[in-house]
N, C-alpha and C positions, 0 to 999 in steps of 0.2 A: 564545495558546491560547484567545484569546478564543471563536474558531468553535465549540470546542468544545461551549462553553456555547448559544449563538446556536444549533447542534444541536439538543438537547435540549431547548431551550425551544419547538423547532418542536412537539413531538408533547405539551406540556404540563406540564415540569420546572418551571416559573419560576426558574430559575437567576439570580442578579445575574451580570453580565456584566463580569467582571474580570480573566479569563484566570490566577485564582488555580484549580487543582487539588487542590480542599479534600474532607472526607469526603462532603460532601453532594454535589457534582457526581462524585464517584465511585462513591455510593449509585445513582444516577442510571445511569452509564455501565451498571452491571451489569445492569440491566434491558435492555439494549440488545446485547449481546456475549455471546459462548458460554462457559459457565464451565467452561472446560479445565482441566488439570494444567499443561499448560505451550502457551502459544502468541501469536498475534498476531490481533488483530480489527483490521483497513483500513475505517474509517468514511469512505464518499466525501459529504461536503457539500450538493455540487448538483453540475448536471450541463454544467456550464463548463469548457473546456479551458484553464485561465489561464497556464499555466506557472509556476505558483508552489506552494507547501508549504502548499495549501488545503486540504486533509484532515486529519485525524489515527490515529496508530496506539493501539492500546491493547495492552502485553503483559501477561498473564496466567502467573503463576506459583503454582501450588498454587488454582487459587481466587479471588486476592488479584491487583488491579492496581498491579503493579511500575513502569512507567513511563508515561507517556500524552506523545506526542512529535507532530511535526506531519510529516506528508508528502505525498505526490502517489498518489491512484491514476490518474491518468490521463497521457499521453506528455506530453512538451514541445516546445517550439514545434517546433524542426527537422523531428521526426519528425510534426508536424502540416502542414507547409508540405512535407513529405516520405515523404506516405504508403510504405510498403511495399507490396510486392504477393505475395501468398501464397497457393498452389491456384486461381492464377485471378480474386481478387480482389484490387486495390489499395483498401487503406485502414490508418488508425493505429488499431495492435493499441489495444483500452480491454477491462479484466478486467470483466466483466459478475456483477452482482451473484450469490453465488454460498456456496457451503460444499461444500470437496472434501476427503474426509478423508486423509490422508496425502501432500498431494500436493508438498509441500517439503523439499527434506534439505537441512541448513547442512554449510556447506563452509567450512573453513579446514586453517592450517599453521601450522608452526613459522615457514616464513618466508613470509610474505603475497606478495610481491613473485612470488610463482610462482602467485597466485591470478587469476582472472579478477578485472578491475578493481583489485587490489592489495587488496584487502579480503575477510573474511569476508563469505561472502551465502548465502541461501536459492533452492539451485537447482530450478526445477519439473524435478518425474520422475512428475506424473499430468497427462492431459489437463483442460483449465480450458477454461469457454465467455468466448468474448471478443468485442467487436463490434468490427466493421471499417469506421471512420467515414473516409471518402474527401473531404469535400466542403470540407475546409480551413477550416469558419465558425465555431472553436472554441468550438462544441456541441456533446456527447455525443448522438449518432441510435443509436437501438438497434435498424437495421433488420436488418443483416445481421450472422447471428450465424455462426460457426464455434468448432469445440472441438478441440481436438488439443493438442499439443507446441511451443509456440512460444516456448519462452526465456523465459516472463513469469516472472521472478526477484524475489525483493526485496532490494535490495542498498543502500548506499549513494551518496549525491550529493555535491556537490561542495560549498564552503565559503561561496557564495552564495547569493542568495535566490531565482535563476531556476534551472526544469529545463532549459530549452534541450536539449541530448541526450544527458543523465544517463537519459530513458526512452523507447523505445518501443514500451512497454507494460508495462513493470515495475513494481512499488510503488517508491517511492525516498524515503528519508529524509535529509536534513540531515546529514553527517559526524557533528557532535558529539553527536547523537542516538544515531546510529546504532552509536557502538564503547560507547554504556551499554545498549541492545539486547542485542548478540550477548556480552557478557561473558555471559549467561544464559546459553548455548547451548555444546554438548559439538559436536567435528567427528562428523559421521554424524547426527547427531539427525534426526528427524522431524516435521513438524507442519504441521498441516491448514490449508487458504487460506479463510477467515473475510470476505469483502467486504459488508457490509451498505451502503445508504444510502433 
């Protein structure tokens, strides 16, 4: 959780860099993130496609930062060596910095196993702008922008430390992260997509 810190200290925190989540780097965080009732702020890094758990999420409950976990905004290698193509443009969906209000509902069950991906996740149901990076040179290019309905979910990954094609173009956290997340979350809930970097 070190990036965390290494964040923060970009715009002037001087944070020690311990990858401890102590009051002071969460003093820090709040200056940085939306202070909702209940939600998740997606802080993207930079702007490298690495396939790894290089971002961090931050969830927000009441106010108060409940967990600060590490995940991906951007796709994983597959779907980077394996653009999509949609409306006419091939390229890897990347969620483009943004704040849309209501645009996720969590979805779960009694019995998971009837859920997409077998897990509780945050299904999009508003359109989100997203850029459509095509050129394979795992850099984020923010030329070509489109907004609509494309599946960008935030769901859980798998029990490694690569995305490989856990995304393309979903938020995606870490399994063990990810089921201390959605314990917060009632089925139906609601909550706005927050991507700052």
């Amino acid at each position: 959780m070190k990036q965390i810190q290494q964040y923060l200290n970009r715009f002037g925190c001087n944070l020690v860099v311990d990858g401890i989540i102590g009051n002071k780097t969460k003093a820090e965080l709040k200056k940085y993130v939306f202070n909702q009732t209940k939600g998740i702020t997606w802080v993207r890094c930079d702007k490298k496609l690495t396939n790894t758990f290089d971002d961090f999420g931050v969830l927000w409950v009441n106010g108060e930062i409940v967990e600060v976990f590490p995940c991906s905004t951007t796709a994983g290698k597959h779907y980077i060596q394996n653009p999509i193509t949609y409306g006419g443009v091939t390229g890897t969906a990347i969620a483009a910095a943004q704040y849309v209000l209501g645009s996720h509902q969590f979805k779960t069950s009694s019995n998971w196993k009837s859920l997409w991906l077998g897990m509780p996740y945050f299904q999009q149901i508003k359109p989100i702008q997203i850029f459509r990076d095509g050129n394979k040179d795992a850099n984020l290019d923010e030329k070509v922008i489109q907004k609509g309905l494309f599946g960008i979910n935030f769901h859980q990954a798998g029990l490694g430390n690569l995305i490989d094609n856990w995304s393309a173009g979903c938020q995606v956290v870490p399994k063990a992260y990810w089921l201390k997340v959605i314990s917060h979350f009632k089925d139906g809930e609601i909550i706005d997509f927050s991507l700052i970097y």
